[in-house]
C-alpha positions as CSV (number, residue, x, y, z in Angstrom):
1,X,0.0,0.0,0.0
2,X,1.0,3.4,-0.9
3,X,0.6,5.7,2.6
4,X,2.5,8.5,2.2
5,X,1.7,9.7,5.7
6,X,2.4,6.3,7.2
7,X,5.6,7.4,9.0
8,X,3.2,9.9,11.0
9,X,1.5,7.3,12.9
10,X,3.0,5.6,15.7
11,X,0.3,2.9,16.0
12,X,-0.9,-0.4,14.1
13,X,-2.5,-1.2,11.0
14,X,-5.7,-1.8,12.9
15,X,-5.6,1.3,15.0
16,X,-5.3,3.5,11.6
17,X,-8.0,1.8,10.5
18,X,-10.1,2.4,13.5
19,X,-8.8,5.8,13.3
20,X,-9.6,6.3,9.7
21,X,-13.1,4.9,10.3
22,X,-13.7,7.8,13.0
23,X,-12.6,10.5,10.7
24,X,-15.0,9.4,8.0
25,X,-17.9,9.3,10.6
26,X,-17.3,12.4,12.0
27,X,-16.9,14.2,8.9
28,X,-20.7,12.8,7.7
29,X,-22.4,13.7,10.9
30,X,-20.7,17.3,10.9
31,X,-20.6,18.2,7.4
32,X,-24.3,17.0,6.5
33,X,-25.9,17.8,9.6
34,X,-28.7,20.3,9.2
35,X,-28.7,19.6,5.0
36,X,-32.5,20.2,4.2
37,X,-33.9,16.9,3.0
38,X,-37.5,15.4,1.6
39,X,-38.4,12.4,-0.6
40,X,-37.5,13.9,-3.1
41,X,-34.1,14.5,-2.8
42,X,-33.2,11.7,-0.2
43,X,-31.9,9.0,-2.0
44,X,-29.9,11.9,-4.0
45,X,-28.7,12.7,-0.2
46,X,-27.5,9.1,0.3
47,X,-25.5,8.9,-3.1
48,X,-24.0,12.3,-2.8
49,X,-22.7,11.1,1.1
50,X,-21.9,7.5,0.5
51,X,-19.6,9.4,-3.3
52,X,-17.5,12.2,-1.3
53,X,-17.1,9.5,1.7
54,X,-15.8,7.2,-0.6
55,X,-13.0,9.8,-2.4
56,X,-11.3,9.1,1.2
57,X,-8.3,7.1,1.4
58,X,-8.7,3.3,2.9
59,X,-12.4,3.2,2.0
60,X,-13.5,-0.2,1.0
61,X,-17.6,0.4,1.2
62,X,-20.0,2.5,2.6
63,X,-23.8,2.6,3.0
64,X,-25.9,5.6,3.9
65,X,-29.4,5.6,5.2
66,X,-31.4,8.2,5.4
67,X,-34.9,7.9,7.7
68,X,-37.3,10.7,7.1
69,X,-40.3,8.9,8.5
70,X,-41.7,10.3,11.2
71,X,-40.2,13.4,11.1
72,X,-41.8,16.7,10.9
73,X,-41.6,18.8,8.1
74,X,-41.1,22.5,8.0
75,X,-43.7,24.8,6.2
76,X,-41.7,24.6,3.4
77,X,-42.1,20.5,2.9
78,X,-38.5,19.4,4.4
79,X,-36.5,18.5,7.1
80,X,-33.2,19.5,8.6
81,X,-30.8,16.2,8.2
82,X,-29.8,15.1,12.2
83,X,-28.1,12.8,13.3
84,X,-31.3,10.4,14.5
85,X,-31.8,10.2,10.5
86,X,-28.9,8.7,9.6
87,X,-27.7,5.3,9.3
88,X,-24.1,4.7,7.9
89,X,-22.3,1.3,7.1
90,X,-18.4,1.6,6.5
91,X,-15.9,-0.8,5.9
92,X,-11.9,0.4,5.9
93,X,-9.2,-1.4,4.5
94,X,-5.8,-0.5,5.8
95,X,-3.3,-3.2,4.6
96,X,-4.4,-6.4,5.6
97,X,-6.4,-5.1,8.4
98,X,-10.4,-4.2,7.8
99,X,-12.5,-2.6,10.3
100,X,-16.9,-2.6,9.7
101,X,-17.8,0.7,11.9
102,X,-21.5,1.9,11.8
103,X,-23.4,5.4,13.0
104,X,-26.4,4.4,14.0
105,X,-29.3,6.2,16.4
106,X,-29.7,4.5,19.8
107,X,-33.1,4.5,21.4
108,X,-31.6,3.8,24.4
109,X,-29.0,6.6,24.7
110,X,-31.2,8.9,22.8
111,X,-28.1,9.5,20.7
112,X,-26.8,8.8,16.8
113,X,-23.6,6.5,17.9
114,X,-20.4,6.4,16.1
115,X,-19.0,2.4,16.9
116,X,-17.2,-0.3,16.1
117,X,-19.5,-3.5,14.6
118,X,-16.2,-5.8,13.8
């Protein structure tokens, strides 16, 4: 693998891809938080997240959710994108070393959770 900023990181394959997983998380839930969103432009939402999530280094897959049901809609027939809405699969590939880490909204923490699934 070509890593050009390997010699930065003083940890193992599977803790930079642990770490790499986090970044791409984060960078969903705090650059697409408060997008405006409706049927008809969710699935557009999805694609657009899951293609500039992908453009990352060590991304293997990704899969974004989006659940409008339920949800309120302004006066002007949309929602703001939060993080109860979204439900993100990613897989990262860092040598030999693949991580699966998932946001997902928990009912019982009343909070959209950034974790580890394998």
């Amino acid at each position: 693998m070509n890593d050009p900023s390997r010699k930065y990181f003083n940890c193992t394959d599977r803790e930079r891809a642990i770490f790499e997983s986090g970044i791409k998380l984060g960078a969903i839930f705090h650059q697409f938080i408060g997008v405006p969103v409706n049927d008809s432009n969710r699935k557009d939402m999805e694609n657009a997240i899951e293609k500039s999530i992908k453009l990352q280094p060590f991304v293997e897959s990704i899969s974004v959710k989006i659940n409008i049901e339920g949800q309120r809609n302004t006066s002007f027939q949309y929602v703001s994108l939060s993080g109860d809405m979204l439900d993100v699969r990613l897989a990262i590939r860092y040598n030999d070393q693949e991580v699966k880490a998932r946001m997902q909204y928990m009912q019982d923490l009343n909070y959209p959770l950034m974790y580890l699934e394998e």
